[in-house]
N, C-alpha and C positions, 0 to 999 in steps of 0.2 A: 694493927692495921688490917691484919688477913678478917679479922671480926666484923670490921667495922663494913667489911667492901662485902661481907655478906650476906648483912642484912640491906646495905645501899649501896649500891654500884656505879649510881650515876645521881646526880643533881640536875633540877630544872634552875634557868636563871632567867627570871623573869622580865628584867631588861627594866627598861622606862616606860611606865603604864600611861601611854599618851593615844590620842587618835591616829589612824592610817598615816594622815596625809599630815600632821605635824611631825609624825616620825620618818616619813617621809624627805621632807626639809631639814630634817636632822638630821638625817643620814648624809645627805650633800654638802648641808655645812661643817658636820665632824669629819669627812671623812679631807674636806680641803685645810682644816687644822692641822688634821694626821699628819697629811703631806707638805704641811707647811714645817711643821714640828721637823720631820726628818730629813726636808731637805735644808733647814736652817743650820741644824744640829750639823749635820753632815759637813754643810761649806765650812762652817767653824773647827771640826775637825781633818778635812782639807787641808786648808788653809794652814793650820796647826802642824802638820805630817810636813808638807811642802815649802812653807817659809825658813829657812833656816834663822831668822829675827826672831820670829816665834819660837825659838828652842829655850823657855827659860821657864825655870819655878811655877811662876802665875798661870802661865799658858799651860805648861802640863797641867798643872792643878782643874781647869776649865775644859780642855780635853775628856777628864775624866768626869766633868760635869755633864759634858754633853755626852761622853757615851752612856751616863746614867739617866740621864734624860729620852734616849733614844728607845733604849732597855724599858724602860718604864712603859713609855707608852706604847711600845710596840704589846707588852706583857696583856694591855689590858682592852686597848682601841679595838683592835681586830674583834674582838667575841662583842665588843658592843657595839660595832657597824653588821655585824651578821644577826645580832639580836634585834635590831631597828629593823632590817627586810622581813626575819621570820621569829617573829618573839617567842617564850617560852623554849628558847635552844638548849639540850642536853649536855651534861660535861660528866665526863667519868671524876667517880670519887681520886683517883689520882692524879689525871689532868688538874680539878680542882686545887687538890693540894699542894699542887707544885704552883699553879698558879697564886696562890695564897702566899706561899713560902717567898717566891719572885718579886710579889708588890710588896712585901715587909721591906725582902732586902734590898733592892731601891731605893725605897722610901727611906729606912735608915744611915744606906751610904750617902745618901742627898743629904741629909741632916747636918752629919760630921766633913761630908765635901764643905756646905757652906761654912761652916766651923772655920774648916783650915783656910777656905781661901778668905776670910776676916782677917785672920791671924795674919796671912801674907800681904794682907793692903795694912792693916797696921803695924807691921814692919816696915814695911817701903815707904809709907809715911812720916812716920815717928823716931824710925832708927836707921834710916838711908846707910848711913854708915855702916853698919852693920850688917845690914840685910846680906851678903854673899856671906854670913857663916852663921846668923841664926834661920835664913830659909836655904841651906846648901842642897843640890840635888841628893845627895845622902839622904836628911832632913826632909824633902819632899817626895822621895818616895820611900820613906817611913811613912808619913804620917796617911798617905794615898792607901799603902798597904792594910795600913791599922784601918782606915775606914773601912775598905772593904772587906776584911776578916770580924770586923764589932758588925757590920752591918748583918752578913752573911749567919752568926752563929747565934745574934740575937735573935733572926728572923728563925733560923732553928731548932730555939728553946721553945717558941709559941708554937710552932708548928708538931713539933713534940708531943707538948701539952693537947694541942688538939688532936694526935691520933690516938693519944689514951682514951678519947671519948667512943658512946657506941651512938650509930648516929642507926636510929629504926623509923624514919619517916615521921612528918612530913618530909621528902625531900624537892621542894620549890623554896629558891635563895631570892629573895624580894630584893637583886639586887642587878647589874649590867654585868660582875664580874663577882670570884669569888672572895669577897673582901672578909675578914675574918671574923669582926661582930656580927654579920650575916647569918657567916659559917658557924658559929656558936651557937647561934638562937634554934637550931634546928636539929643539937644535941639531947638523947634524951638521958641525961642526969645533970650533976649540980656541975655549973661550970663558975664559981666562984674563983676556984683559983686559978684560970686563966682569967679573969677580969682583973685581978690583982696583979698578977703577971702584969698584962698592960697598960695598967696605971702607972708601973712602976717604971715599965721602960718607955713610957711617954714622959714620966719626970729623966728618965734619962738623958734619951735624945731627942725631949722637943725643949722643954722646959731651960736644963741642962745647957745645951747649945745655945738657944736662943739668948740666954742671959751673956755668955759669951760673947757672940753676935752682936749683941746692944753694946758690951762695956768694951768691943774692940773699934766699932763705929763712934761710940763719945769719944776715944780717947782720938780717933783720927779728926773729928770736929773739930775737937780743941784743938790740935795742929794746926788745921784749915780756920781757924781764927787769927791765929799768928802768921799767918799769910798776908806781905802787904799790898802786894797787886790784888786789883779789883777784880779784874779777870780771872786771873789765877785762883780766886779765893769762891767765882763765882759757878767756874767750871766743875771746881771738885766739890760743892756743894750740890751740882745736879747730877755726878755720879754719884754720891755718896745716900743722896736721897732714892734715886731710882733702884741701888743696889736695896733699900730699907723696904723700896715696895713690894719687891718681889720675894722676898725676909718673909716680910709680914703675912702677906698672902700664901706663902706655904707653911711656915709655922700656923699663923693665926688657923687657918683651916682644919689642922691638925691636932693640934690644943683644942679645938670644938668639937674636934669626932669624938676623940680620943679621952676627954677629960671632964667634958661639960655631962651632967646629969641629961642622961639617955630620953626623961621625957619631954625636954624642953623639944627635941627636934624627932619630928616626924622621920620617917623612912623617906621618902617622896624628897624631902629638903637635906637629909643624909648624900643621897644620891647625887645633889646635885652640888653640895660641897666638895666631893670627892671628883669632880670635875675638872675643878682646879690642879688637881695632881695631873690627871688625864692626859690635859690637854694645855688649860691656861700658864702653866710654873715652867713645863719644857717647853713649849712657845714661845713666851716670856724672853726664858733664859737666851737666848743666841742673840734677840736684839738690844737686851739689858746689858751683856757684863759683855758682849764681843763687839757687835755692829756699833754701838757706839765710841768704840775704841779706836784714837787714829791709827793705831799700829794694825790694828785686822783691818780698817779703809784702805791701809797703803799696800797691808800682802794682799788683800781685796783686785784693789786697782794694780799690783805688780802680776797676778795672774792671769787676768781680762790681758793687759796688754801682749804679755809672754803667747796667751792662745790667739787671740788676735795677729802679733807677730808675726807668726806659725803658719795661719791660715793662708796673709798676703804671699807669705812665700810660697 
């Protein structure tokens, strides 16, 4: 590392190559995302802390989705609302790589988060019975831990890999953040075996999971077919699908960065994939898998009333 930061010290990040005044408008629409992102996240971990109803399995599991979600985009938003006021913004070669290191492991704990919390609706679906000793809080923060230990040391093996490189200019990152195919491109030797590397742990944890994901959602369908209420059968068909969209749109994104032949997709459309992580996946998240949930409506509406209470007196 002492090499590398002494031939480049610092990186340029080129941000979103738009005009003044669309960057402009983007600045004010990302930035009420941002805050929409964190204050969602936030009531849902509230609410989570507060409810004593909410003290179970699923709910921790969601907790730690949204503190990942929080983490994420705090990691990455901020330098690309300060890139939109004044483009071409400086980042030290270590800020960089901590920031690199940061969105991997996010990005991988989200993976195996959505993993387990499949696994917990196809338990509480298919094995009701069972559910307090195949998801036990033991059971649940094992497998909380193991995400974020796989997420954290796989995000450290790339990172690794990339301070073995000697990086001697160009240093401008055609990118809003330091994202690590960026960061590679701007290496001067053969970086093959980090491409490999991340091929390898994108069959890991995108491919890997996701097929998980899919075979833990079939099997919950087919429960939800043997359902004989109409209602009953048609409720947990719109969770079950809305849970698939927001699946899809972060795997699917990811499998496209990560896996698909690099010249199908431009930098410019790179950029804008990688948004969805940003912004749209933890946004998403607090109205997909909580706000629609009667039990966060009712700790929801038991908080409002409790502060309201409080106030009249």
């Amino acid at each position: 590392m002492g090499e590398n930061q002494t031939i480049v010290t610092e990186f340029i990040l080129l941000g979103l190559c738009l005009g003044p005044r669309i960057q402009m408008l983007l600045f004010g629409l990302f930035s009420l995302f941002y805050v929409l992102t964190l204050l969602g996240n936030g009531v849902i971990l509230g609410l989570i802390s507060l409810d004593s109803r909410l003290h179970t399995p699923m709910y921790f599991f969601l907790s730690h989705l949204a503190t990942v979600d929080m983490a994420y985009a705090c990691n990455t938003v901020p330098q690309m609302l300060v890139n939109l006021l004044s483009p071409a913004q400086p980042i030290s070669f270590a800020g960089c790589i901590t920031q690199t290191f940061l969105f991997l492991s996010f990005a991988h704990t989200e993976c195996l988060l959505l993993v387990v919390m499949s696994y917990d609706r196809y338990v509480a679906i298919c094995h009701p019975l069972r559910y307090s000793v195949l998801v036990s809080w033991r059971v649940g923060i094992s497998l909380v831990v193991t995400s974020w230990a796989c997420g954290s040391l796989l995000a450290l093996v790339h990172v690794g890999l990339v301070l073995r490189l000697p990086f001697c200019g160009p240093h401008e990152i055609n990118h809003f953040f330091c994202e690590i195919l960026s960061v590679l491109k701007l290496a001067c030797a053969d970086t093959r075996l980090n491409q490999v590397v991340i091929f390898a742990a994108s069959v890991l944890v995108l491919v890997g999971p996701l097929g998980l994901v899919l075979l833990s959602y079939a099997r919950i369908l087919a429960a939800i077919l043997r359902i004989q209420s109409g209602e009953g059968r048609g409720k947990a068909f719109s969770t079950c699908s809305s849970h698939l969209c927001v699946v899809g749109l972060f795997f699917g994104s990811a499998i496209v960065m990560y896996m698909a032949p690099k010249s199908r997709h431009p930098e410019e459309q790179q950029k804008i994939l990688f948004l969805f992580y940003s912004f749209f996946n933890p946004m998403l998240n607090p109205l997909i898998y909580s706000l629609r949930n009667a039990e966060v409506k009712g700790a929801l509406r038991r908080a409002l009333f409790k502060e309201s209470h409080f106030l009249l007196e």
